[in-house]
LUMDRENDREN-691479 format. One line per field, with one value per residue: residue in three letters; y, z, x of N, C-alpha, C in turn. Coordinates in nm, 3 decimals. Atoms other than C-alpha are relative to their C-alpha. Layout:
N
residuo: [ALA; ...]
n_py: [Y; ...]
n_pz: [Z; ...]
n_px: [X; ...]
ca_py: [Y; ...]
ca_pz: [Z; ...]
ca_px: [X; ...]
c_py: [Y; ...]
c_pz: [Z; ...]
c_px: [X; ...]
% end
This chain:
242
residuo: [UNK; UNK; UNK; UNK; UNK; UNK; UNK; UNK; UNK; UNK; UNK; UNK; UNK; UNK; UNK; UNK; UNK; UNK; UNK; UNK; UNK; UNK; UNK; UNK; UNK; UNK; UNK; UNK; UNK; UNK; UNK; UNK; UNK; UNK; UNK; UNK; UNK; UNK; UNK; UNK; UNK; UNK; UNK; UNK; UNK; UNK; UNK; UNK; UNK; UNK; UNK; UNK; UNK; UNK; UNK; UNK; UNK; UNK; UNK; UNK; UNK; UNK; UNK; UNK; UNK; UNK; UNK; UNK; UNK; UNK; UNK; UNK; UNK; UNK; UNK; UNK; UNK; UNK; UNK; UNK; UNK; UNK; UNK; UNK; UNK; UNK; UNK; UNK; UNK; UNK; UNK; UNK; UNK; UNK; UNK; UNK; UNK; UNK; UNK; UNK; UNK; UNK; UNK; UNK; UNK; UNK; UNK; UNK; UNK; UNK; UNK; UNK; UNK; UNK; UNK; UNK; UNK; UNK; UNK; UNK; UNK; UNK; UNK; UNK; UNK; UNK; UNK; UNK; UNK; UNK; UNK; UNK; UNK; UNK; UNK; UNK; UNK; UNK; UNK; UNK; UNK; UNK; UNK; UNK; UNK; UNK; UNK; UNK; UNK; UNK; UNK; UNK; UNK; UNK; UNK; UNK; UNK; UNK; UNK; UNK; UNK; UNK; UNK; UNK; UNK; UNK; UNK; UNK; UNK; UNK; UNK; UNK; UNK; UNK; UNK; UNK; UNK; UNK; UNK; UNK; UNK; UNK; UNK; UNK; UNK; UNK; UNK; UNK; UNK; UNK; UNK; UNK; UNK; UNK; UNK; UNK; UNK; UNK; UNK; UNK; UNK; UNK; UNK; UNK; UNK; UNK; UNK; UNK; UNK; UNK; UNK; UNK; UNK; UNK; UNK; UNK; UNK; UNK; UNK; UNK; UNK; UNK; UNK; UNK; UNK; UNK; UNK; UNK; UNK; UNK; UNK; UNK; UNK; UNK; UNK; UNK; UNK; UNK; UNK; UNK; UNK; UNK]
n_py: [-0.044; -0.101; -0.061; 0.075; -0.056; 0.006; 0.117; 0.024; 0.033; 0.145; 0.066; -0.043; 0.014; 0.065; 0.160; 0.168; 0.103; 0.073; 0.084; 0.078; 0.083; 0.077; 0.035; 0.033; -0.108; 0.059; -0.063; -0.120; -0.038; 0.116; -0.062; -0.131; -0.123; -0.091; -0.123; -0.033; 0.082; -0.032; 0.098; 0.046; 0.036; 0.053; 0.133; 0.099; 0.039; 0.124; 0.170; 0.099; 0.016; 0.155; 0.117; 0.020; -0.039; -0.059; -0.165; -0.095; -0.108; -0.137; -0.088; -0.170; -0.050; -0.002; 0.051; 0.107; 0.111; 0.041; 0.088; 0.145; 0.043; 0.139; 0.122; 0.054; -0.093; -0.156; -0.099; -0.068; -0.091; -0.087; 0.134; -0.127; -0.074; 0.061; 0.064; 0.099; 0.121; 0.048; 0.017; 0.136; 0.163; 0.075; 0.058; 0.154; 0.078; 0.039; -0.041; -0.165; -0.056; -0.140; -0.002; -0.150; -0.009; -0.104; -0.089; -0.026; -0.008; 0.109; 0.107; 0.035; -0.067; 0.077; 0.126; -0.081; 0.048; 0.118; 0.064; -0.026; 0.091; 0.140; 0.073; 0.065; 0.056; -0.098; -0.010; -0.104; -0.018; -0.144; -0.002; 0.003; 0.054; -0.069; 0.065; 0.085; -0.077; -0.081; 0.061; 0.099; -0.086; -0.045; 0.121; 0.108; 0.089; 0.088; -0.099; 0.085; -0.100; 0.044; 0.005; -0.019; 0.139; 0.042; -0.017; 0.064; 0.162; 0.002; 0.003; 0.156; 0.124; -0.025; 0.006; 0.112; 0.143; -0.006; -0.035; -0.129; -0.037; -0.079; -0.012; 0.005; -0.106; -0.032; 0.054; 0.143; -0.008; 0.111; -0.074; 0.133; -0.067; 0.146; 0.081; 0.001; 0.127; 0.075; 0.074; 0.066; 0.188; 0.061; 0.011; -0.085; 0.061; -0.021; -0.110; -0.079; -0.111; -0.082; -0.014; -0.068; -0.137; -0.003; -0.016; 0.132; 0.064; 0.074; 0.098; 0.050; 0.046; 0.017; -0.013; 0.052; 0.034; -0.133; -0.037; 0.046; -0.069; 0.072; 0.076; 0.028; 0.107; -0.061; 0.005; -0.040; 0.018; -0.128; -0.070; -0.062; -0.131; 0.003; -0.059; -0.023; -0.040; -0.046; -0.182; -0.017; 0.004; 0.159; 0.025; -0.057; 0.051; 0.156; 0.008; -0.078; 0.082; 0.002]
n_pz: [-0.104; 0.027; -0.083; -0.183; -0.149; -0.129; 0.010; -0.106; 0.050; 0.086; -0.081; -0.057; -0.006; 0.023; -0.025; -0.051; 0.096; -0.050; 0.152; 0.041; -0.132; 0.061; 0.006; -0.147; -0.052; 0.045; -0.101; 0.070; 0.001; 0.125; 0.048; 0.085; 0.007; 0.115; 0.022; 0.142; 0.071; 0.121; 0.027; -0.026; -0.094; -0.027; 0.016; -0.081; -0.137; 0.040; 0.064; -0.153; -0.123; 0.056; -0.041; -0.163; -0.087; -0.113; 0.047; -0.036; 0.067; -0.057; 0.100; -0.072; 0.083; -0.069; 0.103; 0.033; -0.185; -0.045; 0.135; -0.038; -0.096; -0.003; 0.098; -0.089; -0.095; 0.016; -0.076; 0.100; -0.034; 0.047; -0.052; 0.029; -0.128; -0.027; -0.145; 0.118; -0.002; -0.181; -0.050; 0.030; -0.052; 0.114; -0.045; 0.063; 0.165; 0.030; 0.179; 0.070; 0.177; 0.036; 0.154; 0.047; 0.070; 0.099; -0.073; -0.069; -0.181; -0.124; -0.059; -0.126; -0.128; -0.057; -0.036; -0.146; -0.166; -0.015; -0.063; -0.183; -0.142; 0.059; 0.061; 0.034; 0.143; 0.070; 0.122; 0.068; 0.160; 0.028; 0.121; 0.089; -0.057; -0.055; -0.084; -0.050; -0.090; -0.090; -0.050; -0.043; -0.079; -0.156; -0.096; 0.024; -0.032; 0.118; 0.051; 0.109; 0.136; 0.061; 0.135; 0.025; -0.003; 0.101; 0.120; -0.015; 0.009; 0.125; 0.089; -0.006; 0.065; 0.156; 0.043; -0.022; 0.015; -0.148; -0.042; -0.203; -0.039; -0.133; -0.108; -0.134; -0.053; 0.038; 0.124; 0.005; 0.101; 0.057; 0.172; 0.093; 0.151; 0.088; -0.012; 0.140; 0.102; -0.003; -0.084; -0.012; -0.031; -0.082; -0.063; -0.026; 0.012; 0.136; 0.122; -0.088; 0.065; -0.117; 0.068; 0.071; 0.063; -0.153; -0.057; -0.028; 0.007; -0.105; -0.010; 0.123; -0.040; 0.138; 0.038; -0.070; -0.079; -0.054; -0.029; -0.080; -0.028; 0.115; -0.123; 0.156; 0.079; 0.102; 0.109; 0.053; 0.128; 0.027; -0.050; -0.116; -0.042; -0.050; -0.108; 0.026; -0.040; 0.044; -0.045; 0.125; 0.141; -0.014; 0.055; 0.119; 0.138; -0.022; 0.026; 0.157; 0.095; 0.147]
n_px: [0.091; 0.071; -0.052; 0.099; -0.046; -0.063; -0.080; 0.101; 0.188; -0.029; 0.009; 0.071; 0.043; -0.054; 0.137; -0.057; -0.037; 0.048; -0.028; 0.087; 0.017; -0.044; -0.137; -0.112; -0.070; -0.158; -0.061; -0.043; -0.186; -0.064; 0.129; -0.042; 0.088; -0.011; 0.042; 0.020; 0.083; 0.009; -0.003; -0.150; 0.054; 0.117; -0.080; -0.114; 0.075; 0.097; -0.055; -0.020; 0.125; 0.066; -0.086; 0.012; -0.091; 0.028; -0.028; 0.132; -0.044; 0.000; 0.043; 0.079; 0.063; 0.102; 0.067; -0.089; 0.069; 0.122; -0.041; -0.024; 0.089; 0.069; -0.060; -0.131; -0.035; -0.009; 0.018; -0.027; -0.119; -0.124; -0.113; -0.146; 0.004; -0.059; 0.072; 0.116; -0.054; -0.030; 0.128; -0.018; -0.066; -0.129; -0.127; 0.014; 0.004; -0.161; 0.006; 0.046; -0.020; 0.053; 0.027; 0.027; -0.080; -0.016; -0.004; -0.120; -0.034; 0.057; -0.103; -0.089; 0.038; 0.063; -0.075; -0.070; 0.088; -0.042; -0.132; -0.044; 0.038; -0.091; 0.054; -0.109; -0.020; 0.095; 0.045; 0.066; 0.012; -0.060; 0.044; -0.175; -0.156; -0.065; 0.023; -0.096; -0.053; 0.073; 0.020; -0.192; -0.092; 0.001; -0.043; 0.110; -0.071; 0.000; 0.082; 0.126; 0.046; 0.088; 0.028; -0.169; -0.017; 0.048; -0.046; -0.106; 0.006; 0.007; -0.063; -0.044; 0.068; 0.027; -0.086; -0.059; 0.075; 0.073; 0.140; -0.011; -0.154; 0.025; -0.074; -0.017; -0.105; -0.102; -0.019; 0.000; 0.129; 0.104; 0.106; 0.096; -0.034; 0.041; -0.175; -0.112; -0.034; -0.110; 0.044; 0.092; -0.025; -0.127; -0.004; -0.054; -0.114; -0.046; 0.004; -0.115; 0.029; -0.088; -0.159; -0.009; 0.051; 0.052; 0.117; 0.047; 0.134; 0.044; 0.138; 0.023; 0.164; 0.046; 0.147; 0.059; -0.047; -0.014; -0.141; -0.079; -0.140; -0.128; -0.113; -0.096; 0.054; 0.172; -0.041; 0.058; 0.072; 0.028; 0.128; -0.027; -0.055; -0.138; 0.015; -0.139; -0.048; -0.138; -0.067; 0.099; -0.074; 0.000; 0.135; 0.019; -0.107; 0.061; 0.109; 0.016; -0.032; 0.158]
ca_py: [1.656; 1.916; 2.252; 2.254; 2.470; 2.500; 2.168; 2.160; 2.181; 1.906; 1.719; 1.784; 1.667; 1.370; 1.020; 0.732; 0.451; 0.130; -0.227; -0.443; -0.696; -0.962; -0.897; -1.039; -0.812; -0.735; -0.505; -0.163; -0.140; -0.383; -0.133; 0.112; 0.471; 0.627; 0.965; 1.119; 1.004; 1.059; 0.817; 0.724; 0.679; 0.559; 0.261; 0.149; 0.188; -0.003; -0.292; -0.325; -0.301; -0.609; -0.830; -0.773; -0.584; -0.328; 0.058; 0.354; 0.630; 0.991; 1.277; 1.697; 1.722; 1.701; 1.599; 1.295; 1.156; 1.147; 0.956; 0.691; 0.691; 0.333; 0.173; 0.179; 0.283; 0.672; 0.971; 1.322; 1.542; 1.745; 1.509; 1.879; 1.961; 1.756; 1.733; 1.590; 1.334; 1.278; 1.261; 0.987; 0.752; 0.779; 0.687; 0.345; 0.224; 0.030; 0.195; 0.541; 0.611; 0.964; 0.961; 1.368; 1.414; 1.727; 1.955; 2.011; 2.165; 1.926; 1.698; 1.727; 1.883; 1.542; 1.317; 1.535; 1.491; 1.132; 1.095; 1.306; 1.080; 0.776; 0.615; 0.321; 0.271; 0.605; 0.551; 0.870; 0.986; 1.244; 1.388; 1.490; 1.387; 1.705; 1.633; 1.355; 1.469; 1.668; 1.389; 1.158; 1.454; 1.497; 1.101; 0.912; 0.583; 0.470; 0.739; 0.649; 0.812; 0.662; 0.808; 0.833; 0.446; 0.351; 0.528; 0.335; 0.018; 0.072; 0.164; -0.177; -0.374; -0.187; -0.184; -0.563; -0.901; -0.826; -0.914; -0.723; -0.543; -0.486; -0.295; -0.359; -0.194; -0.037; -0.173; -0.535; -0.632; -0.913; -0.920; -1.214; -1.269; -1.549; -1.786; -1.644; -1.919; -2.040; -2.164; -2.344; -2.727; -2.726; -2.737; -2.440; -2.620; -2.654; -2.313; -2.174; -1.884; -1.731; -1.747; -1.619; -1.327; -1.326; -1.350; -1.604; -1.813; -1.808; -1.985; -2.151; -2.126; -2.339; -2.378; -2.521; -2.615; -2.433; -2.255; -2.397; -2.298; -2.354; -2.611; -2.663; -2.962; -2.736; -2.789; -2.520; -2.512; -2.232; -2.170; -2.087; -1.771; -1.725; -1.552; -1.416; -1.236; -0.931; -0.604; -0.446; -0.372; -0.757; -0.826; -0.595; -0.776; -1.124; -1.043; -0.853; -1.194; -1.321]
ca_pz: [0.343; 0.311; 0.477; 0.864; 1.173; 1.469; 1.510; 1.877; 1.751; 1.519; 1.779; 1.991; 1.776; 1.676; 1.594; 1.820; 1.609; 1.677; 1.481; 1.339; 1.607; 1.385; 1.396; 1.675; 1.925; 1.866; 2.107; 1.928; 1.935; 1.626; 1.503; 1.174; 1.175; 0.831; 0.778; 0.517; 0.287; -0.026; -0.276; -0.178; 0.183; 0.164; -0.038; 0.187; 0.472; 0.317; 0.166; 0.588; 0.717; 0.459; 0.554; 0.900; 1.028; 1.302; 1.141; 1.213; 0.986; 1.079; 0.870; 0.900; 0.571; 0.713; 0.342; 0.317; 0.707; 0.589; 0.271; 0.483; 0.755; 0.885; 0.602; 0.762; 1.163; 1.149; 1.355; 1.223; 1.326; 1.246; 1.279; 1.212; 1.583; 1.812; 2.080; 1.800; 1.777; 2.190; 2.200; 1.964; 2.109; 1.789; 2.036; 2.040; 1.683; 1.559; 1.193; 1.045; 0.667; 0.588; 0.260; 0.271; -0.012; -0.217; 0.071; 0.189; 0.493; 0.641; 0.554; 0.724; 1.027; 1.067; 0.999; 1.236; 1.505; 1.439; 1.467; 1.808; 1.966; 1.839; 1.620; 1.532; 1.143; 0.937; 0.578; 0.394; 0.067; -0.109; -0.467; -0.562; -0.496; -0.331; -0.098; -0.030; 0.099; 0.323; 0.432; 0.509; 0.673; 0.966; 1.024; 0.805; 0.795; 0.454; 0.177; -0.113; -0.481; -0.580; -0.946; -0.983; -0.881; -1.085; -1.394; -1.306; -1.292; -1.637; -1.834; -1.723; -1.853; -2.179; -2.252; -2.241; -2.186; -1.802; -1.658; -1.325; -1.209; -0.785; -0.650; -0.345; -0.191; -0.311; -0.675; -0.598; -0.807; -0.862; -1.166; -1.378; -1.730; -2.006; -2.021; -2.295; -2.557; -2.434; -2.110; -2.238; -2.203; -1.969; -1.647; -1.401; -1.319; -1.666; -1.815; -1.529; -1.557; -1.162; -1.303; -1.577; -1.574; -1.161; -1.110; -0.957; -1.018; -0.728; -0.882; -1.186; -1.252; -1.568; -1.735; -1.533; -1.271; -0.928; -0.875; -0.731; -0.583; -0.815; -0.707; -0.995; -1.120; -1.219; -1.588; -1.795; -2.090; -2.320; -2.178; -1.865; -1.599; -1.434; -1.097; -1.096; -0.860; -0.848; -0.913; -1.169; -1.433; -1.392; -1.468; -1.743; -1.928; -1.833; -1.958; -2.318; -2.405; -2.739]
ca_px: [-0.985; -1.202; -1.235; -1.380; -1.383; -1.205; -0.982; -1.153; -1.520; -1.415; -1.301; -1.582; -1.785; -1.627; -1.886; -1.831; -1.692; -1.815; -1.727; -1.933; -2.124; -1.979; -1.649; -1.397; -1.290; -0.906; -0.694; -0.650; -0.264; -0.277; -0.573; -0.483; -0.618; -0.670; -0.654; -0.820; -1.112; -1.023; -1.009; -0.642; -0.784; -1.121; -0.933; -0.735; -0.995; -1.271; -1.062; -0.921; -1.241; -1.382; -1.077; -1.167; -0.903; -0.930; -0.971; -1.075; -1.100; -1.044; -1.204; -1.305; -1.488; -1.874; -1.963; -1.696; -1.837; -2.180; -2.077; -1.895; -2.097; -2.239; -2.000; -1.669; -1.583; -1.542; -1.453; -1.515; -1.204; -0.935; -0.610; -0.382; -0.480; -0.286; -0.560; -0.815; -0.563; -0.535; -0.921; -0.956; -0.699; -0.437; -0.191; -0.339; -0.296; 0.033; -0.023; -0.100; -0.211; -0.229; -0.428; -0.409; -0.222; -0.345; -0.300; 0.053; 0.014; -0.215; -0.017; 0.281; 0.086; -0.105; 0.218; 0.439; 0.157; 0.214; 0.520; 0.535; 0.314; 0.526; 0.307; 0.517; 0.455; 0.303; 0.211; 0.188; 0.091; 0.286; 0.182; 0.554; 0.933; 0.961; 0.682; 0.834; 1.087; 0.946; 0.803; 1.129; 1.252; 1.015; 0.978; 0.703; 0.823; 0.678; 0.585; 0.334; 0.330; 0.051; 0.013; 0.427; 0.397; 0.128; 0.265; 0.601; 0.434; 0.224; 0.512; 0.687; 0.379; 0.342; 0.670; 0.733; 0.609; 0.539; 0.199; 0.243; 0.489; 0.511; 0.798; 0.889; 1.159; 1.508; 1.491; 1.403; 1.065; 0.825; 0.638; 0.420; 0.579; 0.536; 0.860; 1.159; 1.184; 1.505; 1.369; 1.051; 1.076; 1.372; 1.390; 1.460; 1.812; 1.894; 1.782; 2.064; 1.820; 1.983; 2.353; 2.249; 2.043; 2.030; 1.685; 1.487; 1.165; 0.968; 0.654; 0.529; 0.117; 0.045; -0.293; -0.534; -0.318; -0.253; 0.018; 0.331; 0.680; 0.956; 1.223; 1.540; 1.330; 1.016; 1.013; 0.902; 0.605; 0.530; 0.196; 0.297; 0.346; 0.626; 0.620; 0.981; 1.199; 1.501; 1.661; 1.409; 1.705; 1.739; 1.394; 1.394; 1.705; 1.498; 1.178; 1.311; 1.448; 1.232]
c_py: [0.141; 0.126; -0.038; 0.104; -0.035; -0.117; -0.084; 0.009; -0.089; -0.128; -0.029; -0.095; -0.146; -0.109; -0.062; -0.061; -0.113; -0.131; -0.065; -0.083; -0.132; -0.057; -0.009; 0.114; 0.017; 0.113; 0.141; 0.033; -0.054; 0.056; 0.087; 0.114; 0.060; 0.094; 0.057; -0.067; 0.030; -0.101; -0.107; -0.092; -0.097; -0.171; -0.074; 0.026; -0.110; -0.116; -0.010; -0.007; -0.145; -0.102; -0.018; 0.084; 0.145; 0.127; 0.080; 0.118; 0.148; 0.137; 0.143; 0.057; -0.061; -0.098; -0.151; -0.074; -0.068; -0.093; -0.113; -0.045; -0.079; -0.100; -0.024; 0.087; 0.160; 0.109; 0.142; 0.084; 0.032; -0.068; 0.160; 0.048; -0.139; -0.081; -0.085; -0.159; -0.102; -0.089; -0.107; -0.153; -0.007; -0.070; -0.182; -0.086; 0.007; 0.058; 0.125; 0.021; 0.149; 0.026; 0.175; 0.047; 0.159; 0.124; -0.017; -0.008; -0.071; -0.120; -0.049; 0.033; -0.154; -0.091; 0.015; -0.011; -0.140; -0.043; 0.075; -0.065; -0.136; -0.064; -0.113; 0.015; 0.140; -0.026; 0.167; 0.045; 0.181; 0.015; 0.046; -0.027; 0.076; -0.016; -0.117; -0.042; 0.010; -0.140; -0.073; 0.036; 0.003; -0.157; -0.094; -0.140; -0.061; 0.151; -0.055; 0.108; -0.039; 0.028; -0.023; -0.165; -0.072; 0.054; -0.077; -0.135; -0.047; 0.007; -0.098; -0.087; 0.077; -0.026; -0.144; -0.125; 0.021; -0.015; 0.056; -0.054; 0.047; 0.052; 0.002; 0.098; 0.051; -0.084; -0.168; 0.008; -0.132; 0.085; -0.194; 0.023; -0.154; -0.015; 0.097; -0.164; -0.133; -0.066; -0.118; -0.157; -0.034; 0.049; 0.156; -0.029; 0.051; 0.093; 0.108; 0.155; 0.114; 0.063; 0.066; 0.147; 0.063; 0.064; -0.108; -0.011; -0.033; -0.144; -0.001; -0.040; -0.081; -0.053; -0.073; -0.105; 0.084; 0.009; -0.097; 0.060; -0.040; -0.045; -0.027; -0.120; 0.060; 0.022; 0.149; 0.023; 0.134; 0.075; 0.013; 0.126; -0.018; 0.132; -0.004; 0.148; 0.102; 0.116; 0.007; -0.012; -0.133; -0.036; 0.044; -0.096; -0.136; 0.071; 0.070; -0.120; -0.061; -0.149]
c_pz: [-0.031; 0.070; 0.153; 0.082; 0.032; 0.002; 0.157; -0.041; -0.035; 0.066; 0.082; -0.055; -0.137; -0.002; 0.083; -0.110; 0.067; -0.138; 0.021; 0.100; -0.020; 0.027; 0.138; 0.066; 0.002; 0.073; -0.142; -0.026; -0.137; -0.065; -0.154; -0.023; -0.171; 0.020; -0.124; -0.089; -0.088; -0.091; 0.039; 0.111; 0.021; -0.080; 0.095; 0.110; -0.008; 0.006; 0.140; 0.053; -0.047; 0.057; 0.133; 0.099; 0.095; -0.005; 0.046; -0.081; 0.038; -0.149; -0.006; -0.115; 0.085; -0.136; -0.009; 0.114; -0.054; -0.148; 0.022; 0.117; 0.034; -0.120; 0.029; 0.182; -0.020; 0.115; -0.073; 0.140; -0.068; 0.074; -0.011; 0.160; 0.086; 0.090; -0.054; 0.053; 0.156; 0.019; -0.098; -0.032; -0.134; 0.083; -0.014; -0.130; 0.021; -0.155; -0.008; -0.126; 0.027; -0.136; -0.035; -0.072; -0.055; 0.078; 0.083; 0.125; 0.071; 0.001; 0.055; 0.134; 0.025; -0.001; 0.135; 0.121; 0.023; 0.067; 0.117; 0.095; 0.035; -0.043; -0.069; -0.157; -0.065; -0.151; -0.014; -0.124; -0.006; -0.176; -0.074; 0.044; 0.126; 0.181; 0.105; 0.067; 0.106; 0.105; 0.098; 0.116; 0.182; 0.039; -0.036; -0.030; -0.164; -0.110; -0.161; -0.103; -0.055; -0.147; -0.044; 0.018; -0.083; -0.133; -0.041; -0.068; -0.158; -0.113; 0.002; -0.108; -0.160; -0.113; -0.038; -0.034; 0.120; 0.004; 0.066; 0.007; 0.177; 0.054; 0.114; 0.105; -0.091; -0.074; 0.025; 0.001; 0.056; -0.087; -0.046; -0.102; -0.043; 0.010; -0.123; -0.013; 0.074; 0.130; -0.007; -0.089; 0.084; 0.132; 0.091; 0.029; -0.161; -0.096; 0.107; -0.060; 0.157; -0.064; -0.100; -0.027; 0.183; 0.035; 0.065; -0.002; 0.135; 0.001; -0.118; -0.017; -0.186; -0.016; 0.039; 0.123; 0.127; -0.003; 0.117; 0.009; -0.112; 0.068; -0.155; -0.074; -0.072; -0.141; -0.080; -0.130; -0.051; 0.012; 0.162; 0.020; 0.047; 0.099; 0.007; 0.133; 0.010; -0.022; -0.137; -0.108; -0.037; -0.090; -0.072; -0.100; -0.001; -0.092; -0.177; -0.041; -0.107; 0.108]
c_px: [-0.045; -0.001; -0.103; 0.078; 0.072; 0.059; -0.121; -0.126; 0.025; -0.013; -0.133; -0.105; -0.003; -0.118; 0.070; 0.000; -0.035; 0.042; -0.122; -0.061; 0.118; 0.143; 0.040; 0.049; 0.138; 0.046; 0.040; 0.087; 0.025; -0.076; 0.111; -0.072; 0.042; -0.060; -0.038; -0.098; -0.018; 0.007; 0.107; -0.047; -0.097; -0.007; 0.000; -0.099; -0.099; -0.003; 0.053; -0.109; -0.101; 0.008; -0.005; 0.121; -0.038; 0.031; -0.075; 0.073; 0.002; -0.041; -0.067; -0.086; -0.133; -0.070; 0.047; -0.086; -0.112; 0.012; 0.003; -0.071; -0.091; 0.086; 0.142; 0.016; 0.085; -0.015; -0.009; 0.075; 0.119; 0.127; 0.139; 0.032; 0.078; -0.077; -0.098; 0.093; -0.064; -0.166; -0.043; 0.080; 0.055; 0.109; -0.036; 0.022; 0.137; 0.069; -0.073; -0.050; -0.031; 0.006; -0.048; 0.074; -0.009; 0.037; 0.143; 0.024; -0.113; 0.085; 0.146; -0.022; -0.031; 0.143; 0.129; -0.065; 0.009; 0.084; 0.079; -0.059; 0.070; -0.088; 0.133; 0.014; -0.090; 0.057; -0.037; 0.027; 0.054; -0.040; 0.094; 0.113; 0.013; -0.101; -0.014; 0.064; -0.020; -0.023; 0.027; -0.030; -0.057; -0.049; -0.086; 0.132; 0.039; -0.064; -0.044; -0.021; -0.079; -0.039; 0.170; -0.045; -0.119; 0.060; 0.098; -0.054; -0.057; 0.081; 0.088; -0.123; -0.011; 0.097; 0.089; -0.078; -0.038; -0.132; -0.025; 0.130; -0.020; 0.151; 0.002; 0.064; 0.132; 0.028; -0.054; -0.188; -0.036; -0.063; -0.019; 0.034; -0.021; 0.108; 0.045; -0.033; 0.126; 0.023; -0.127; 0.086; 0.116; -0.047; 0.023; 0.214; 0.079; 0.032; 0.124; -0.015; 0.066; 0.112; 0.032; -0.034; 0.008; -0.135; -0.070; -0.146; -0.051; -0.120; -0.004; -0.166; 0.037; -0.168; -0.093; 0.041; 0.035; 0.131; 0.082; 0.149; 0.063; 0.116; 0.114; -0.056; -0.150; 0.043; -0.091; -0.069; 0.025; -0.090; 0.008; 0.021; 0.096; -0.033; 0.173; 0.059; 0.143; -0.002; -0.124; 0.095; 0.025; -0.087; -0.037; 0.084; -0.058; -0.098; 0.017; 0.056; -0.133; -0.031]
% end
């Protein structure tokens, strides 16, 4: 976010937001407010506002507004001030992003205002461990390294056979990899690939076929993916087999 007056002017002079005619009317509590329109932000506002879901973006750069302005719902204000917040109804929303990453102190001013109004769920982006931290500390719920987690995830696929890699939570992965050798033509049963390596096959796409769950009778080819499940160090010692 950019710089900007007074928090109150800001406010003040805040756009009405308005959705689409199109779209269904949906109770605001289930709404997500993004803060911030930076690329991080203006992501993740866009791609909910496609799928139909029920956003509204918040923003105090004057240049960024008139950018998004008419292409996703938008307020322009200062989210650091508490009353900004009050005056465009953050308390309503069930979700938070705060894509204000490069700026410190806005961003724990805006996630701290969050999380005094009780926003139930705040997403926020941090650009080091230590901000991070920080973060935890005063009460985001979920915090987002976005280049730290992409770098993560690239040096999985480079380093391997991985096609994608998604962490999830506290070490436990998904990831898309070609079969090891010593599973193709057998069965999942058979290649007692759980027991062995403890990971599990959730799905099996093969070549012009759709994807399907995997049940201990899914047999596996060598032109197959493998939609796979587990601790990452797991899924590392799975996926370096030849």
């Amino acid at each position: 976010m950019g710089g900007h007056g007074p928090a109150e002017e800001s406010a003040q002079h805040a756009r009405p937001w308005t959705r689409k005619d199109k779209r269904k009317e949906t109770r605001r509590d289930a709404g997500v407010l993004v803060i911030g329109l930076g690329r991080f932000g203006s992501a993740i506002a866009a791609t909910l506002d496609r799928l139909g879901q029920d956003v509204l973006a918040v923003e105090r750069d004057p240049e960024l507004v008139a950018q998004w302005s008419g292409r996703i719902p938008l307020v322009e204000a200062d989210a650091t001030n508490p009353e900004a917040l009050d005056q465009l109804g953050a308390r309503d929303f069930a979700v938070a992003v705060v894509g204000v990453g490069s700026y410190l102190e806005a961003s724990v001013l805006i996630t701290g205002n969050l999380v005094d109004i009780g926003t139930p769920q705040i997403w926020s982006k941090a650009i080091s461990a230590e901000h991070a931290r920080i973060l935890q500390r005063i009460g985001a719920h979920h915090v987002v390294l976005p280049e730290a987690d992409a770098g993560s995830r690239v040096a999985h696929l480079v380093s391997g056979k991985m096609l994608d890699y998604i962490e999830v939570e506290d070490g436990f992965t998904v990831v898309k990899m070609r079969p090891p050798r010593e599973t193709q033509g057998f069965t999942i049963a058979q290649s007692r690939i759980r027991e062995r390596y403890g990971v599990t096959i959730i799905g099996v796409k093969s070549p012009g076929i759709d994807f399907v769950y995997a049940t201990p009778e899914t047999r596996i080819s060598a032109n197959d993916l493998l939609v796979v499940s587990g601790h990452a160090d797991l899924l590392e010692r799975f996926a370096a087999r030849p």
